[in-house]
PARO-611321 format. One line per 4 residues: number of its first residue (from 1); their letters; for each residue x, y, z of N, C-alpha, C. Coordinates in steps of 0.001 Angstrom, whole numbers, plus 500000, padded with zeros to 6 digits. Layout:
NUM = A = X Y Z X Y Z X Y Z | ...
END
This chain:
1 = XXXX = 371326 388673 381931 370347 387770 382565 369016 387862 381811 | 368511 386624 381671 367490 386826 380514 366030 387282 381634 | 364878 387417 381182 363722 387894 381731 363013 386583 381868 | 363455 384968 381844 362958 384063 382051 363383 383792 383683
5 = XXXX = 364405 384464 383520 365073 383852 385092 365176 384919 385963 | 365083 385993 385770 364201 387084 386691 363215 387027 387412 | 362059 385982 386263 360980 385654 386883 361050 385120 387818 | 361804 383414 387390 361892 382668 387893 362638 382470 389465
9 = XXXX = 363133 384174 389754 363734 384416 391023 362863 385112 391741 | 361799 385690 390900 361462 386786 392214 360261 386169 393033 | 359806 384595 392698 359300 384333 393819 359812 383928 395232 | 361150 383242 395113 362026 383201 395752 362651 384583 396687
13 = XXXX = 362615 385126 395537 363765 386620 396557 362519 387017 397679 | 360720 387293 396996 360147 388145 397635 360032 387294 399475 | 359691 386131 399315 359545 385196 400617 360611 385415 401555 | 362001 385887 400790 363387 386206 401770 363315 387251 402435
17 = XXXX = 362912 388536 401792 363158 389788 401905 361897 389842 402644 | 360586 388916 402587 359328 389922 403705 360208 389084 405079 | 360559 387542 404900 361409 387483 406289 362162 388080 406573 | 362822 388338 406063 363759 389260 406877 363072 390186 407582
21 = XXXX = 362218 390882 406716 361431 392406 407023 360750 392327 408280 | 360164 391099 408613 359405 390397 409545 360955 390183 410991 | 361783 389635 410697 362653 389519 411694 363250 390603 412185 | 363099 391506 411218 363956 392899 411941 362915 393660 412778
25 = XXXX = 361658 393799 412371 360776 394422 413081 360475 393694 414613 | 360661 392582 414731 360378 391632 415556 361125 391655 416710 | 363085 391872 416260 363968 391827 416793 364117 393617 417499 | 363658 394403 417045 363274 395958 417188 362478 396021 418298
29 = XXXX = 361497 395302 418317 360696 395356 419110 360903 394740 420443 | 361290 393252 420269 361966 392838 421434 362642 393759 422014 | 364032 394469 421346 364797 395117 422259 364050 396479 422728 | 363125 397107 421727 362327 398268 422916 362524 398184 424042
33 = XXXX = 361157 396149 423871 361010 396684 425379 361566 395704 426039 | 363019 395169 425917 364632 394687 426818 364565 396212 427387 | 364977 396919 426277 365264 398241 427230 364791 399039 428261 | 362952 398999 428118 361383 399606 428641 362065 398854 430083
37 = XXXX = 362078 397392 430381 362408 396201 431246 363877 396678 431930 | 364701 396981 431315 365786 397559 432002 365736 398391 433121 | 365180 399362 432157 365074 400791 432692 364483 400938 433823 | 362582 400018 433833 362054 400088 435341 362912 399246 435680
41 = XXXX = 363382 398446 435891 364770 397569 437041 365683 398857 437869 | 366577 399363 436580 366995 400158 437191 366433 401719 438088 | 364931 401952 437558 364499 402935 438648 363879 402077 439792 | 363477 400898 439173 363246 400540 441368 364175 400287 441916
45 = XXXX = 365570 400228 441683 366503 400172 442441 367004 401365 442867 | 365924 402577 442434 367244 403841 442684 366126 404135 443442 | 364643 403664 443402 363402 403953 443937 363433 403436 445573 | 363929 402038 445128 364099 401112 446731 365521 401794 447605
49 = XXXX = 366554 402187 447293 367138 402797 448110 366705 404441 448752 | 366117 404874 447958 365411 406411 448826 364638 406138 449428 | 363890 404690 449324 362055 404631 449656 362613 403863 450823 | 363658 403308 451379 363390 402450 452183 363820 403150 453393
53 = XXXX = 363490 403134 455095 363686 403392 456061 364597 403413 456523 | 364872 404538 457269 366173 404875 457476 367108 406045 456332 | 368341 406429 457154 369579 406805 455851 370212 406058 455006 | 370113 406690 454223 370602 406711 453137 371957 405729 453070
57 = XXXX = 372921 406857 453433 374496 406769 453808 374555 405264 454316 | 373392 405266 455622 373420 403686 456672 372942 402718 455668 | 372615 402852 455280 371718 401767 454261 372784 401580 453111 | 373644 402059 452845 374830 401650 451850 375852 401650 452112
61 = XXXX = 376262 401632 453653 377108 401094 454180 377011 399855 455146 | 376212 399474 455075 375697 398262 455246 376523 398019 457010 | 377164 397039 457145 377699 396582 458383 379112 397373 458922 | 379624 398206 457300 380711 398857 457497 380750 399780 458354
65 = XXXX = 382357 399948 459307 381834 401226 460217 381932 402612 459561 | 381001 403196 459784 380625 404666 459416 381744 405585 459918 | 382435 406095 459048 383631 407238 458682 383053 408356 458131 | 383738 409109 458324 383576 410977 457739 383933 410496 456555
69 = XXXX = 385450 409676 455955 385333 409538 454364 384588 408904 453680 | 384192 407757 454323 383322 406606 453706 381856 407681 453555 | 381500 408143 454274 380062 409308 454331 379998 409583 452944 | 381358 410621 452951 381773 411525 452109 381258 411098 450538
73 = XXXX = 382317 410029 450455 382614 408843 449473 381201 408699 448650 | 380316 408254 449721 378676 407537 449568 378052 408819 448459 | 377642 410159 449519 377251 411867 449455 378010 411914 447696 | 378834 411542 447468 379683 411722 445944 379691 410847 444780
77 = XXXX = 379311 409532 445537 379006 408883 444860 377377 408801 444501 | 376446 408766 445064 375511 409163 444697 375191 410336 444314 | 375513 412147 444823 374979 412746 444601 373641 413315 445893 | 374077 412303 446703 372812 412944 447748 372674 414594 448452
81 = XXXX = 373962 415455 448005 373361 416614 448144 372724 417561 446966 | 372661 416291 446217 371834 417269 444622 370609 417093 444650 | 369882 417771 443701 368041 417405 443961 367657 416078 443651 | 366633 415938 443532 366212 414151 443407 366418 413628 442126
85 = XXXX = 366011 414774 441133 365727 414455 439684 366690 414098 439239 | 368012 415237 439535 369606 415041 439576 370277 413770 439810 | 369882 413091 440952 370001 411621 441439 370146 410367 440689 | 368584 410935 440309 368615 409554 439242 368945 409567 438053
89 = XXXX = 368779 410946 437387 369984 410857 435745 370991 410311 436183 | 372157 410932 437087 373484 410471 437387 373355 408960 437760 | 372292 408473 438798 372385 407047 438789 372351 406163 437015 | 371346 406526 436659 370555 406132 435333 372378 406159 434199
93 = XXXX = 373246 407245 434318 374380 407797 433435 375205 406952 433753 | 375917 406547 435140 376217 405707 435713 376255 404123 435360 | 374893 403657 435668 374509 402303 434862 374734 402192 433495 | 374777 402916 432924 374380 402966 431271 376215 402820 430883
97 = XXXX = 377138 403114 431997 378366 403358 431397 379563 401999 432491 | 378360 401248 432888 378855 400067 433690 379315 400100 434649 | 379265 401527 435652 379529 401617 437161 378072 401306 437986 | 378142 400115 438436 376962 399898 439400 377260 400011 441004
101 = XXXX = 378625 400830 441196 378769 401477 442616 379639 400831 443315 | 380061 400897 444315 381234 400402 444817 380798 399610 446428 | 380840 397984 446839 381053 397433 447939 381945 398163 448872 | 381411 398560 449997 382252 399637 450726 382538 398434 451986
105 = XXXX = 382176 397164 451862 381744 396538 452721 383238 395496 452282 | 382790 394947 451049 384026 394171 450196 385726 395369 449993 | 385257 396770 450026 386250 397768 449765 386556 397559 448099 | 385277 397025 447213 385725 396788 446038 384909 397386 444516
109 = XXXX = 385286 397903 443835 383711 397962 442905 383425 396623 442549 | 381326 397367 442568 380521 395875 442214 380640 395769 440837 | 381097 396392 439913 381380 395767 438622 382611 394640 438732 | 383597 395084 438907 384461 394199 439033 384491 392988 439611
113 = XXXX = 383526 393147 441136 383125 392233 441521 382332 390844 440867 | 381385 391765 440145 380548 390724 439439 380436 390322 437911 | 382180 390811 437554 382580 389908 436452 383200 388808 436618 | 383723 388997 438209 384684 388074 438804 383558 386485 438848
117 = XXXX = 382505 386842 439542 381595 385560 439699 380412 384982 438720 | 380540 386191 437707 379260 386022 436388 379421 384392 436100 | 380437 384411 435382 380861 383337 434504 380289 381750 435327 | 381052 381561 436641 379993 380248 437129 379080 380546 437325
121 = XXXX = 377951 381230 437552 376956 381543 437318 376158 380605 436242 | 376691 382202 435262 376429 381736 433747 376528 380231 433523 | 377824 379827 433759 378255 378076 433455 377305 376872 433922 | 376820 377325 435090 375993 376558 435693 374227 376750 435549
125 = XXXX = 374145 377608 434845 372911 378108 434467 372281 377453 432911 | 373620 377507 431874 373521 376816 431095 373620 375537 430728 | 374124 375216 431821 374452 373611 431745 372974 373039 432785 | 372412 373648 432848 370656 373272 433861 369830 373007 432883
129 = XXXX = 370213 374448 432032 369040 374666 431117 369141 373724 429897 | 370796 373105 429619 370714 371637 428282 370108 370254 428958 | 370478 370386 430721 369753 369232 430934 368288 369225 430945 | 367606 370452 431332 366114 370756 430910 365617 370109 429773
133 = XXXX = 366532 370530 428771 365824 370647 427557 365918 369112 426860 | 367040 368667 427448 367708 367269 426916 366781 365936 427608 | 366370 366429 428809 365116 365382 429505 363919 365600 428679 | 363145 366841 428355 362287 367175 428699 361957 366376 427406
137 = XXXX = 362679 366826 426156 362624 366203 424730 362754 364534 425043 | 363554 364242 425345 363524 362727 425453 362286 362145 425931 | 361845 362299 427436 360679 361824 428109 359970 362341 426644 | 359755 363266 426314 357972 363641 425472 358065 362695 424275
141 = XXXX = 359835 362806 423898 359030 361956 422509 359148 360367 422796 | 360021 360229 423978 359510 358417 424149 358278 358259 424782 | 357155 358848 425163 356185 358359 426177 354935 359052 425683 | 355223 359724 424293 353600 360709 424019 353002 359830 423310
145 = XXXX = 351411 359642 423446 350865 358706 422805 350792 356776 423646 | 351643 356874 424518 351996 355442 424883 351275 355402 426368 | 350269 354800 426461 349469 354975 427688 350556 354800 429210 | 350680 353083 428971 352024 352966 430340 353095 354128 430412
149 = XXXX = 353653 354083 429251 355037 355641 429533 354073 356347 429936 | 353170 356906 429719 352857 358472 429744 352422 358438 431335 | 352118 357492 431789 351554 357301 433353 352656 357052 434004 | 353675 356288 433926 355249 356554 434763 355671 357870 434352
153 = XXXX = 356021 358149 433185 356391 359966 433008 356009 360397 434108 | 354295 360996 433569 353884 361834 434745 353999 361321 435886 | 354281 360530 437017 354783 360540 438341 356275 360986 438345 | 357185 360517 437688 358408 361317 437766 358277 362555 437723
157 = XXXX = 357264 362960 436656 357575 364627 436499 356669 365389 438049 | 355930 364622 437871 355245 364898 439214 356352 365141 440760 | 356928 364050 440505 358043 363854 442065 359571 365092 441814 | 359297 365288 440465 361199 365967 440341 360402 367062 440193
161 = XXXX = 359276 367726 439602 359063 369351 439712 358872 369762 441707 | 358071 368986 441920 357703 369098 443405 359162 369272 444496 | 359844 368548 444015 361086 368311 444827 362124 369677 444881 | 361643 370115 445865 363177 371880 446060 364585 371270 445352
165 = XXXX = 365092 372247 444692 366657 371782 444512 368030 371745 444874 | 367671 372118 446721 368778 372349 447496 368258 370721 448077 | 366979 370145 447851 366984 368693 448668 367703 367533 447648 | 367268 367727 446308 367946 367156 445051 369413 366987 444812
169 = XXXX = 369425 368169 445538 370985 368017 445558 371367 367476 446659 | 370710 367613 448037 371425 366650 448670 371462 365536 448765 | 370169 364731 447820 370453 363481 447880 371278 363174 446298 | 371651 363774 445456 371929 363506 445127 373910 363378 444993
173 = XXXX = 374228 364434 446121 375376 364235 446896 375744 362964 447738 | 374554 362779 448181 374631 360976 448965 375094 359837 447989 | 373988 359873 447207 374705 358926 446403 375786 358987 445388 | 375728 360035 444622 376991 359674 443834 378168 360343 444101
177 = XXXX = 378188 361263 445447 379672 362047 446360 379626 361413 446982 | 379159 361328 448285 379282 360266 449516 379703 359094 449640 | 378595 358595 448666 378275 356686 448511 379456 356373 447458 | 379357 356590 446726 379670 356261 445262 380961 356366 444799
181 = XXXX = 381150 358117 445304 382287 358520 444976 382684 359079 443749 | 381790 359020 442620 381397 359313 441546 381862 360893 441191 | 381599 361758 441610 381612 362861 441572 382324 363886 442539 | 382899 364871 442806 383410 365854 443694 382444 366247 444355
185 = XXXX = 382284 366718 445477 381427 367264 446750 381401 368799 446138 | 382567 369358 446163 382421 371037 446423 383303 371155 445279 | 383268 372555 444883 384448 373294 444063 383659 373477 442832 | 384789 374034 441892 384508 374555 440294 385963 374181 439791
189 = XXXX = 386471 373060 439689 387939 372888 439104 387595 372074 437740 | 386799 371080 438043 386459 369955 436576 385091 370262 435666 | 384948 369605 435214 383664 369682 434534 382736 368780 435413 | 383341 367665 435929 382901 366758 436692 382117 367657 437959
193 = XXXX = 382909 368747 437990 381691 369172 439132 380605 370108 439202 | 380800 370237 437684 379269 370850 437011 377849 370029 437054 | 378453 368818 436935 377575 367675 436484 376445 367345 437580 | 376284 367029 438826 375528 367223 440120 375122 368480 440148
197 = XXXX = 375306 369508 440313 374514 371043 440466 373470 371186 439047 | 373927 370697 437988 373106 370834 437068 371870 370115 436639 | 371983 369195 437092 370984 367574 437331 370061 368178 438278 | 370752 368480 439597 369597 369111 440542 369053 370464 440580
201 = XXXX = 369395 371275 439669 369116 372503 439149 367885 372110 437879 | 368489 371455 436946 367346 371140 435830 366296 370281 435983 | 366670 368923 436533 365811 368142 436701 364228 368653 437086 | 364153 369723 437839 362650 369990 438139 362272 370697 436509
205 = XXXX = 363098 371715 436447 362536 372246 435056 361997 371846 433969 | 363206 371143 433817 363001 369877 432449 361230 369044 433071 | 361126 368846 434234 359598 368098 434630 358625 368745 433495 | 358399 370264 434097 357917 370559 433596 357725 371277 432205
209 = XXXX = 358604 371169 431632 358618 371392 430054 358255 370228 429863 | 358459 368827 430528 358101 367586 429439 356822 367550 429369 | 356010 367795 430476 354483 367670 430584 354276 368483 429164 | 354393 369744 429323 353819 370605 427966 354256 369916 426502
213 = XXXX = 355339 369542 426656 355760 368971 425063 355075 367834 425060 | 355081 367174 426286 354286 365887 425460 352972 366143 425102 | 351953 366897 426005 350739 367001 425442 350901 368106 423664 | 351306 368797 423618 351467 369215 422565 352284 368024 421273
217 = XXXX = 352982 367346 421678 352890 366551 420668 352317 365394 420843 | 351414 365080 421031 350373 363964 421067 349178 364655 420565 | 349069 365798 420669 348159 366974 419257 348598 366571 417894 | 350140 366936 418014 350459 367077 416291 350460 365597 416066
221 = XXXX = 350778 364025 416849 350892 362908 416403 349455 362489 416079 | 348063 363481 416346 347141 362977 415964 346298 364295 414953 | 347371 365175 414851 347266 365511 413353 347019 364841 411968 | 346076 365269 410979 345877 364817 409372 347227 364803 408990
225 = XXXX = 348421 365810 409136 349710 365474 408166 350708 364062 408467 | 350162 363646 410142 350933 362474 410428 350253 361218 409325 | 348849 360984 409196 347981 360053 408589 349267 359928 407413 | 349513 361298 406545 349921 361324 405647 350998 360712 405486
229 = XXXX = 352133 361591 406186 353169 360368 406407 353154 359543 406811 | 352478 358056 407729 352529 357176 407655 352305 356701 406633 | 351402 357332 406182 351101 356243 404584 352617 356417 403491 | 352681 357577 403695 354248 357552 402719 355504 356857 402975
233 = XXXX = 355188 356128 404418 356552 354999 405117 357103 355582 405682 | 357433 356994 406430 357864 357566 407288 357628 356407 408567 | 359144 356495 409133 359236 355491 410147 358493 356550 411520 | 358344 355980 412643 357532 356291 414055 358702 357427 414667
237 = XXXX = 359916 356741 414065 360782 357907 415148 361285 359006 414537 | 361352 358853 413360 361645 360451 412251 360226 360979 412606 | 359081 360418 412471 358026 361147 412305 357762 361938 413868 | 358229 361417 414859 358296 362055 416175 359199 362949 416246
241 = XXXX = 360772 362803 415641 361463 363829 415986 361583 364776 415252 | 361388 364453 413808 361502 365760 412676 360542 366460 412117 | 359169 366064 412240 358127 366283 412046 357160 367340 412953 | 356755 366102 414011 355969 366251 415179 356396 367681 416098
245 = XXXX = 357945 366833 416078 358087 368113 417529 358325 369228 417177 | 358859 369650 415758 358847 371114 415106 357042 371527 416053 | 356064 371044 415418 355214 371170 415535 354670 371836 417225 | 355395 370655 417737 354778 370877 419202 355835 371849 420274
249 = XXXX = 357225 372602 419359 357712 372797 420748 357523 374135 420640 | 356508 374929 420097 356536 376513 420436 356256 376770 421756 | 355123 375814 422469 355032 376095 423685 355896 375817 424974 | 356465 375174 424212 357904 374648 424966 358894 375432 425382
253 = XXXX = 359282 375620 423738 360366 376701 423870 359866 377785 424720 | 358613 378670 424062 358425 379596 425110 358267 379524 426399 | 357972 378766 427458 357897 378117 428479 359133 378091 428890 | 360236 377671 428303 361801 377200 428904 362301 379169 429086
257 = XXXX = 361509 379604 428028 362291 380956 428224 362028 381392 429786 | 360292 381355 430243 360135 381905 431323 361240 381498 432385 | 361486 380334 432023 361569 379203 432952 363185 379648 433404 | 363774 380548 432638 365205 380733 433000 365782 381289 434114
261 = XXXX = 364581 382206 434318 364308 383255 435807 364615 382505 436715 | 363742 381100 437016 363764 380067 437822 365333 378974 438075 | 366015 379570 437065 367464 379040 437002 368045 380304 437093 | 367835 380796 437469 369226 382162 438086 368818 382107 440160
265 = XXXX = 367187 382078 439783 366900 382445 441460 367545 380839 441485 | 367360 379405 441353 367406 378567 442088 369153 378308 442250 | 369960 379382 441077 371606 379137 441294 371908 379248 442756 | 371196 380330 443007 371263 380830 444766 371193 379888 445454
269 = XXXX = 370927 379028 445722 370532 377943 446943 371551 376813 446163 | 371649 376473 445074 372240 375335 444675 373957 375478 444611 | 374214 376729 444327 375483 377141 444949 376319 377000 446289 | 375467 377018 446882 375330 377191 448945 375409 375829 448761
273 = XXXX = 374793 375037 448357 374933 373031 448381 376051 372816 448106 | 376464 373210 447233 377526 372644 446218 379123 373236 446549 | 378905 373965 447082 380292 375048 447222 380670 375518 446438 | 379662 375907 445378 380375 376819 444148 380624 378303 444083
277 = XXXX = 381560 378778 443382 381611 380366 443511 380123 380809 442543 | 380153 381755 442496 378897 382991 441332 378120 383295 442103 | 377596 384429 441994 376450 385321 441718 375388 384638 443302 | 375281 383299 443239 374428 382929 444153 375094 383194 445552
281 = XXXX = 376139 382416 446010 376645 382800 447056 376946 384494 447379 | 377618 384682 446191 377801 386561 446261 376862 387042 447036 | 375474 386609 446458 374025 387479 446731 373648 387333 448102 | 373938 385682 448673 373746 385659 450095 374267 386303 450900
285 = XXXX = 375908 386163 450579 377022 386949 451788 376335 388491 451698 | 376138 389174 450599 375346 390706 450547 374149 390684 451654 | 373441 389992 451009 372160 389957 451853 372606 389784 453183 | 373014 388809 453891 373107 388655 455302 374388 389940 455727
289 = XXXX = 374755 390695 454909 376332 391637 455181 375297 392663 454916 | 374394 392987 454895 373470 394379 454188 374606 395601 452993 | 374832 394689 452329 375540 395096 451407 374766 395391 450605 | 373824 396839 450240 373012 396991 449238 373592 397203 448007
293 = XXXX = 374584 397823 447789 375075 398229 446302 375311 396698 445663 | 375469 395737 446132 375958 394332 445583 374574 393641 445140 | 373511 393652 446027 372070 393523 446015 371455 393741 444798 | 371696 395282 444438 371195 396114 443485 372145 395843 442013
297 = XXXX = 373135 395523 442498 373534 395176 441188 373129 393822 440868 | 372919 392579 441550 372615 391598 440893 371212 391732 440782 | 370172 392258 440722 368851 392568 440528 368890 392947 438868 | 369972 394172 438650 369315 394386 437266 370380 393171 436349
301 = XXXX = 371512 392621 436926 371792 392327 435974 371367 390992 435717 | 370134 390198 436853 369023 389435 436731 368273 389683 435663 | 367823 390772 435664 366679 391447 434748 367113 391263 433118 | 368409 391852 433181 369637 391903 431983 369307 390590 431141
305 = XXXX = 369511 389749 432133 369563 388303 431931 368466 387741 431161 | 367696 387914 431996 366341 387604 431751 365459 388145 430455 | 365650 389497 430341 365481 390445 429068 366312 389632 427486 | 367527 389206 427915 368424 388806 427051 367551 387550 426282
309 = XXXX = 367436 386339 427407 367005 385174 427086 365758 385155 426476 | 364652 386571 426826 363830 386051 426265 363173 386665 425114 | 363804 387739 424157 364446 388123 423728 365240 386822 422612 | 365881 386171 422780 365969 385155 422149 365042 383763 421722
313 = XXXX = 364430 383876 422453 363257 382870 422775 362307 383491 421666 | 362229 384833 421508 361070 385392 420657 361386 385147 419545 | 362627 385197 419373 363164 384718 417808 363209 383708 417325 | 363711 382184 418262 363822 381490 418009 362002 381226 417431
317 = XXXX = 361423 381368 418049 359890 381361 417793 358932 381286 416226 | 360122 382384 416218 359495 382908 414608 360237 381805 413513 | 361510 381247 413836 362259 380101 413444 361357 378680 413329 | 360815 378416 414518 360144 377228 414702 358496 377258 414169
321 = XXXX = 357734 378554 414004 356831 378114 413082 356455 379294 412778 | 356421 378661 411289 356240 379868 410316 355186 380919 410218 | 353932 379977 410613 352690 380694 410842 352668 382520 411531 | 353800 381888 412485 354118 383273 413344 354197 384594 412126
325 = XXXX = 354872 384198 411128 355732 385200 409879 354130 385591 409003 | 353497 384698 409131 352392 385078 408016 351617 385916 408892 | 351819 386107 410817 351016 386950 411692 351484 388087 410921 | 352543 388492 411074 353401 389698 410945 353214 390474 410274
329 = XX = 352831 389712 408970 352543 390168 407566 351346 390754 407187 | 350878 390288 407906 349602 391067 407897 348804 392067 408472
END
């Protein structure tokens, strides 16, 4: 290899290698503190069962009737005749190795339990969060800049963030289950009956991501680099979608990350509408059954969740503008 083209690489290689250098530190750091975020999850849960009133034993056997074995069972499974400190390593050893304790109430472990219902969950969580993202982009880049759109926008976004999504869903059961016929009422058999829970799950979200994207790109559409490309013949709608919104969706994206929290708590209620299995209904029947071990497990693996997504969100970040990489670097 000659020393012309050595050169001629190492401006290239060095720009690869500080990104990278920049993404690994970045991605390091995120997971710290996923883990920092874990960890208090899992001590207020080991915190909220000692701290709260009453026994112990009663308090994790929830509605079940109280037995000498079931006692026993509890006393062994926790550890409650060991010292405190003892407690929570073994809880802490426990979690770390995917036993989050056993429904004495269900007669079942909550792991097993809550691989059984993750998945619609999950299914319905992600399918909220493409309609979020799939409104939110559309409304911003048809209506930013356009006085009439931008004044109908904002009342829609106004009426669908405001609107709860156990009412969304019921009207939106009227018309296209009821009326229409369009769609299935209850169940998880089709895809078709993803389609209603997810509309009334996202629709508020997506509101409000569109507000932020559009004002952020009606910044970058009155950016100096747009002047530029117009003059170079860049058409109105490349220059909105390939251009502009690079530009405008950091706050977006980051925003949708928070915003995911708000799609796990709102699965809970939109589940109960819909008749779907996951995680949401699970959490109710617990709650009203004082089923704490079931409680406590969907708490951290909320957190899990949540840690995960955003966590991804940080990355994607550094993807969508570069500026972030030249922070790093310095």
């Amino acid at each position: 290899m000659s020393l012309e083209s050595i050169i001629s690489r190492e401006p290239r290689i060095k720009p690869v290698k500080r990104w990278r250098n920049v993404l690994a530190r970045r991605i390091a750091g995120r997971l710290l503190g996923g883990v920092l975020v874990l960890w208090a999850a899992v001590t207020l849960a080991f915190l909220g069962v000692h701290l709260a009133p009453g026994d112990i034993v009663s308090l994790l056997i929830g509605e079940q009737i109280r037995t000498p074995a079931i006692e026993a069972a509890i006393r062994a499974e926790w550890g409650l005749n060991e010292p405190l400190w003892w407690q929570y390593l073994h809880y802490i050893w426990r979690v770390l190795h995917g036993d989050l304790g056993r429904s004495y109430i269900l007669n079942m472990d909550v792991t097993q339990l809550m691989q059984s219902q993750l998945w619609p969950t999950l299914k319905l969580t992600l399918a909220a969060l493409l309609v979020s993202v799939v409104f939110a982009v559309t409304v911003a880049v048809a209506t930013a800049n356009r006085r009439w759109g931008r004044r109908i926008a904002n009342g829609v976004e106004l009426l669908l963030a405001s609107t709860p999504s156990f009412w969304m869903g019921i009207v939106l059961l009227f018309f296209f289950s009821f009326t229409l016929r369009w769609f299935p009422v209850a169940g998880d058999r089709h895809l078709s009956s993803l389609v209603l829970p997810a509309l009334s799950l996202g629709l508020a979200q997506g509101a409000v991501i569109a507000q932020v994207l559009r004002r952020e790109l009606e910044k970058a559409l009155e950016s100096p680099f747009t002047l530029t490309l117009r003059a170079w013949g860049v058409g109105e709608t490349t220059l909105r979608l390939r251009h502009a919104l690079r530009h405008a969706a950091l706050p977006a994206v980051t925003l949708t990350g928070w915003l995911v929290g708000g799609l796990l708590s709102g699965a809970v209620i939109t589940e109960q509408v819909f008749g779907r299995p996951g995680l949401g209904k699970l959490t109710v029947d617990a709650v009203l059954a004082s089923d704490m071990p079931v409680v406590l497990a969907v708490a951290i693996l909320s957190a899990a969740i949540y840690v995960a997504m955003s966590t991804l969100v940080d990355i994607l970040a550094l993807w969508i503008d570069p500026r972030l990489r030249g922070e790093e670097q310095r």
